[in-house]
N, C-alpha and C positions, 0 to 999 in steps of 0.2 A: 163482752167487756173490752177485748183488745181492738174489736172493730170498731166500738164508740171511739174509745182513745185517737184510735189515726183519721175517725172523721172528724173530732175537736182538734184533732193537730195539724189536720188538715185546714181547715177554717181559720184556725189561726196563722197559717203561713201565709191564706190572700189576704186574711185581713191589714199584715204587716209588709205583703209586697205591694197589696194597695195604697197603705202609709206609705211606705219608701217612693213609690210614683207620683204621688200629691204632693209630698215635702221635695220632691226635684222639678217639679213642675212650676213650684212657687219662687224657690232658690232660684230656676232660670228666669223668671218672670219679672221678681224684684231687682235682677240686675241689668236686666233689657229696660225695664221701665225707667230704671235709676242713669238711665245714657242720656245726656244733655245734647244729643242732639237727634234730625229727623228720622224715622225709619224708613228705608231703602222703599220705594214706591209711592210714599206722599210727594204728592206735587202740587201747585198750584200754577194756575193757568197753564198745562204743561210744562211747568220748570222742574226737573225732578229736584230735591231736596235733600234726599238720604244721604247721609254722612255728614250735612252740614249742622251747623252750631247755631242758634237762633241767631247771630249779629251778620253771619256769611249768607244765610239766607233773605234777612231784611235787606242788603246788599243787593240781592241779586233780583228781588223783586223790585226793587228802586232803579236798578239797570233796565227792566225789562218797564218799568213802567215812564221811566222817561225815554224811552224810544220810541214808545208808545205814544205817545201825548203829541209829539213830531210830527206824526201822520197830516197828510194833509188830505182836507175834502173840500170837495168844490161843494157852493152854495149857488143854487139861483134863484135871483128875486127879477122876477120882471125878463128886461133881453139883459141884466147885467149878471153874470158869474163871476162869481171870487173864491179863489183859494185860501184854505185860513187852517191853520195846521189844529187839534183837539188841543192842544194846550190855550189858546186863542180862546177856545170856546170854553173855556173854564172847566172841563171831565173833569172827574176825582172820583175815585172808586168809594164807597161807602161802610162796607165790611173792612175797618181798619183792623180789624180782630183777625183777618183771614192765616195771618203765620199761628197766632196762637190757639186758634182751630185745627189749625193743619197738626201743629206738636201735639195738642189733645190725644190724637188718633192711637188707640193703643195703651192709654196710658188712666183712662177716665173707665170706669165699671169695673166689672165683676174681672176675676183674675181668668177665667175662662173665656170672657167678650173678649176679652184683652190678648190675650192668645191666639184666638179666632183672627182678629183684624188683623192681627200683625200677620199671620202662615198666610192670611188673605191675599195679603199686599205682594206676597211672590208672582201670585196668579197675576192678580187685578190689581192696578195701581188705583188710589184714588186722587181725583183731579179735583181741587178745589178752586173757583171762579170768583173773582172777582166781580163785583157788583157795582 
């Protein structure tokens, strides 16, 4: 009878240091997710992102993508070549969504995806491209 006792009390010790682990897991979870702005490793086009606030990072992809546009490439038609910079040629990237995909990251699934991506992003940053 007293061996039942300490394996029922035993049982119920993981069962409430496993509650205790799950209720701190989510506690860290809902205030990482609740941060307005990137997590340390999301980038696009190689720009890192983390720490910024969606309006510093539209910023700064606007930077990067008008410097961009600048580029010049030669064309040839015939014996005549001309240079004409990508703005000339009318580019424009097509994934206007790409910051609000990039902010998703972490923050969209199950509370354990979520977890996963983010311990991820120490390792492996993820780079999102513009299209």
């Amino acid at each position: 009878m007293k061996r039942k006792s300490i394996i029922i009390g035993g049982i119920v010790a993981a069962v409430l240091v496993i509650a205790a682990v799950i209720a701190g897991i989510f506690s860290h979870m809902s205030k990482v997710a609740s941060k307005e702005c990137y997590f340390t490793g999301v980038q696009v086009e190689g720009i890192e992102l983390g720490g910024l606030f969606k309006e510093e990072a539209q910023e700064k992809l606007d930077e990067y993508w008008n410097q961009l546009i600048k580029t010049e490439v030669e064309i040839a038609t015939g014996k005549t070549t001309e240079k004409i910079t990508l703005e000339e040629l009318g580019i424009s990237y097509t994934n206007q969504d790409v910051l609000t995909e990039a902010f998703a990251l972490g923050r969209e699934g199950s509370l354990i995806q979520n977890y996963l991506d983010i311990k991820n992003l120490d390792k492996e940053p993820v780079n999102f491209e513009l299209e």
